[in-house]
N, C-alpha and C positions, 0 to 999 in steps of 0.2 A: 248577730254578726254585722260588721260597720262592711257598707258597700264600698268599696274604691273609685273615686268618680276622678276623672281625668282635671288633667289643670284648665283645659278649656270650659268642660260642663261647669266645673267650679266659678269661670269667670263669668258664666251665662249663668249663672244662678246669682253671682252677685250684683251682675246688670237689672235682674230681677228685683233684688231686696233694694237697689238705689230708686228703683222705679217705681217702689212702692211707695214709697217715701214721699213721692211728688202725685199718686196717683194711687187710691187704694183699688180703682177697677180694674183689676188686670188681668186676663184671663186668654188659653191658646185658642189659636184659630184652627181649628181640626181639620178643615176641611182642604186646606194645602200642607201638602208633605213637608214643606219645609218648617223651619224653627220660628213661627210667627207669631207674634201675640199683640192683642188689642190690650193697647196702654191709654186710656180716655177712648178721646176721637182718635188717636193715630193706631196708624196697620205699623208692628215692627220685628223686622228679619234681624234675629241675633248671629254676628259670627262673632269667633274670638281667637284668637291666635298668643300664645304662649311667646315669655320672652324671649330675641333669638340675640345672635352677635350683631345680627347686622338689621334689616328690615324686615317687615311683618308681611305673613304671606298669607289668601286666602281663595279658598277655592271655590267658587260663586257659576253656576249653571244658568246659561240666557235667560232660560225658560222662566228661574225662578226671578231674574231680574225683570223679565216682561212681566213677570204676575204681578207683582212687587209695585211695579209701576203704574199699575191700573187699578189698586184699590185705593181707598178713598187717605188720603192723609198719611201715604206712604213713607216710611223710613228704613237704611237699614244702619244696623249698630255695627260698627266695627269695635271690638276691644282691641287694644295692642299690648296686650302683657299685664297691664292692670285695669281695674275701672276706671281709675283715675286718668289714664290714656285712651278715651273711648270717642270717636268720630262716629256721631250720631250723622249721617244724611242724606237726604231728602232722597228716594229712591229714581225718584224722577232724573235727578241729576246725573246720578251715575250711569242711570240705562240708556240718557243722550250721550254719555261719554264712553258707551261701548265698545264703540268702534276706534278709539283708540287707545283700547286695553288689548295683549297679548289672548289667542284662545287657541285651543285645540281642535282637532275636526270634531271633536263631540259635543264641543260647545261651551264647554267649560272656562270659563274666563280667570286668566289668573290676576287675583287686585294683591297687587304690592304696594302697601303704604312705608312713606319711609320715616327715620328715626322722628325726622321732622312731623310726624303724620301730614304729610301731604301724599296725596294718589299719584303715586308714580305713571307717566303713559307714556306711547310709542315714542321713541326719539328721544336722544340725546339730551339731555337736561328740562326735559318735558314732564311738566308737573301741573296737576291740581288744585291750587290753593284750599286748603282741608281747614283756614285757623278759623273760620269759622262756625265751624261745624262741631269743633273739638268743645267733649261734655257739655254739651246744648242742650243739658236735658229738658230746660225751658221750651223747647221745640216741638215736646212729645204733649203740651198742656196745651199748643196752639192748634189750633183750627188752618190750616191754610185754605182749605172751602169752605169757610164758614157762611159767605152768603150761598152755597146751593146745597140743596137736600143732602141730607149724610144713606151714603149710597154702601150697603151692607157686602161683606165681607164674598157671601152666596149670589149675591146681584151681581158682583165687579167680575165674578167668575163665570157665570153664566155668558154675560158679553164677552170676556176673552175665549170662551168653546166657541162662541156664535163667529166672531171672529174670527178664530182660527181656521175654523171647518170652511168659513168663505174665503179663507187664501187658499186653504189646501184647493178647493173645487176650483178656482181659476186656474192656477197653475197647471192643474189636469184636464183646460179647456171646456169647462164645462160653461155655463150659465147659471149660475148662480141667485138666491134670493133669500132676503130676512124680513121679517115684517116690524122687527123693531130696527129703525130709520135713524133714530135720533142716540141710540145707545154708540158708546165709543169703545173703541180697542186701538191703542198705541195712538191716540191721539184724533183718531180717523172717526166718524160716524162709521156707522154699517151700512150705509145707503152707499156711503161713497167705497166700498170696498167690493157690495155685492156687484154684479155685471147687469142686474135688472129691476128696474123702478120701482112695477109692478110685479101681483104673481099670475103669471100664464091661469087662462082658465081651460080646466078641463071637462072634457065630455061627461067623463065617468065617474068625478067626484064631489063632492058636497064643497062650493068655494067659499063657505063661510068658513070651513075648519079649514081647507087647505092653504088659503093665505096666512094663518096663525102658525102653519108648524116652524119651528124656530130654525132650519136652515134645510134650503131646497138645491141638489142639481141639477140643471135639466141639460139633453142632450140634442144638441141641432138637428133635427132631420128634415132638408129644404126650408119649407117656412114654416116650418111646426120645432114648438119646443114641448123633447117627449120627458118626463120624467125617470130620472135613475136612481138618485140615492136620498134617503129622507130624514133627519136628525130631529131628534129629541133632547132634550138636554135639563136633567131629572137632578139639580144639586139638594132639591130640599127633600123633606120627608111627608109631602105633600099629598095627593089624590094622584098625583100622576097622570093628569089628565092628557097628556099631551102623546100617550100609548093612543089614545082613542082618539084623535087627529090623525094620526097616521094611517088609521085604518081607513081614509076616507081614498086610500090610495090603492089599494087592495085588488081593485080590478087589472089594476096593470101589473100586470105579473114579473113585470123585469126590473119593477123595483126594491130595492133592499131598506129594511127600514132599521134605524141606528140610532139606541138610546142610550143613551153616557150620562152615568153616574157610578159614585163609590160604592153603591149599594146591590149586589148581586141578589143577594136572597130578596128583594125587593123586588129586583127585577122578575125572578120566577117567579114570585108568587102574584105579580101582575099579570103577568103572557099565559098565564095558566085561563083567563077569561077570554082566550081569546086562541080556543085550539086549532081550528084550521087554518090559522094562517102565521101559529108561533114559529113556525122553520124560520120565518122569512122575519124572524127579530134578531137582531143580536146586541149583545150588551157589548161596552165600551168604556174604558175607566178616563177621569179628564186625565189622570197623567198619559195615558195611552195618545188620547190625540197631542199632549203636549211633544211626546217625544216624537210623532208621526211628522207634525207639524214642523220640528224641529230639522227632523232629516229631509224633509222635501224642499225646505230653505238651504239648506248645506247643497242638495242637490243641483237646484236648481241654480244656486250663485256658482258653482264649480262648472254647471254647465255652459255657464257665462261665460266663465271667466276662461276658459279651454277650447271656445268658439264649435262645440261639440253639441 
């Protein structure tokens, strides 16, 4: 029996077959939700929108335009009805032109390209110049980092958790810490995002593992910074070593310790080595902080903006 595939799938599988054509490595990136795939060196988000009367609509979430934005060689495809009308670009571009695209409270951004494909934006005859971009599949064979290390799909994401989890903890007045300094999220290092240089040293645990664990909050009490919440951040299929970092914190009992990865049955059957203090684990998936992240941004700009 022949499956029924929609006109969109249809046109995301023919962005496929044109892609192969210039690139025979092509293969999906598993490890984000959305529609992504590694074309050579480039990261690329397929949408596709079916032909309409009037312009092309598509329905694109921050989260997935921040991701987007922060792997190495980013692109995303728009189709507009055919392949032949496809606005390959640069992910980078669009995630600086967020802010004036329409969105909803959830985040959801609505990209309107018009007949012209050019990105429709805020305001009256307010447009993107798109002629560049249209069928550039020569774009997806370019390198635009070509002089610095090709930084893998699991690395770009690991920095966007580390990231994340240091906006969410500021915003919640914590003091914050990442031991990797020089890694970026939206442009920023991690040094310049965390609220502190170094990592506080403690009494009661071992400072060679505790300045390694990959993001710290600590809570002000007078002059002491006490420890609260302690993240892990487990994308590959590794040793997991970084459960047994955590545990260098163990004595202080008020801390929560938080390992985010896809992988749940991974996660039990690691906390299982470590019975007296498994209560005090919990797992965490990255979409989970993605959307937590997301709502503490909404929150907090509404709380701005309401003087509230």
């Amino acid at each position: 029996m022949v499956k029924n595939i929609s006109n969109t799938e249809k046109l995301a599988q023919d962005f496929l077959k044109e892609a192969s054509q210039l690139q025979n490595n092509i293969e999906p990136v598993k490890v984000l939700k959305a529609r992504v795939y590694k074309i050579g060196n480039a990261n690329v988000l397929i949408r596709a929108a079916s032909e309409g009367n009037r312009n092309y609509f598509f329905g694109i979430n921050y989260i997935t335009v921040e991701e987007m934005a922060n792997l190495h060689n980013p692109f995303i495809a728009f189709i507009c009805g055919s392949i032949k009308r496809t606005v390959i670009i640069p992910a980078v571009v669009l995630f600086d032109n967020l802010n004036k695209i329409s969105h909803d409270r959830n985040g959801e951004y609505k990209i309107n390209i018009s007949r012209d494909l050019d990105l429709i934006l805020k305001g009256r005859g307010n447009r993107l110049n798109c002629g560049g971009y249209i069928n550039n599949w020569n774009s997806l064979l370019l390198d635009t980092n070509n002089k610095s290390k090709v930084i893998t799909v699991e690395e770009s994401l690991h920095s966007i958790i580390q990231g994340r989890l240091l906006e969410i903890g500021n915003l919640r007045g914590f003091q914050t810490f990442s031991p990797d300094k020089s890694k970026k999220f939206n442009k920023k290092t991690l040094s310049s995002i965390a609220t502190l240089s170094t990592c506080p040293e403690l009494q009661f645990s071992d400072y060679n593992l505790l300045r390694k664990i990959d993001v710290l909050w600590f809570k002000e009490k007078g002059s002491h910074l006490i420890p609260e919440k302690a993240f892990e951040i487990e994308i590959s299929t590794g040793t997991w070593s970084g459960v047994g970092r955590l545990s260098t914190l163990t004595d202080y009992s008020n801390v929560k310790f938080y390992i985010i990865s896809d992988n749940r049955n991974r996660f039990n059957q690691v906390i299982q080595s470590f019975p007296v203090y498994k209560e005090r684990f919990k797992h965490i998936t990255p979409i989970q902080i993605g959307d937590l992240y997301s709502a503490e941004k909404s929150i907090n700009e509404l709380r701005y903006k309401i003087g509230l």
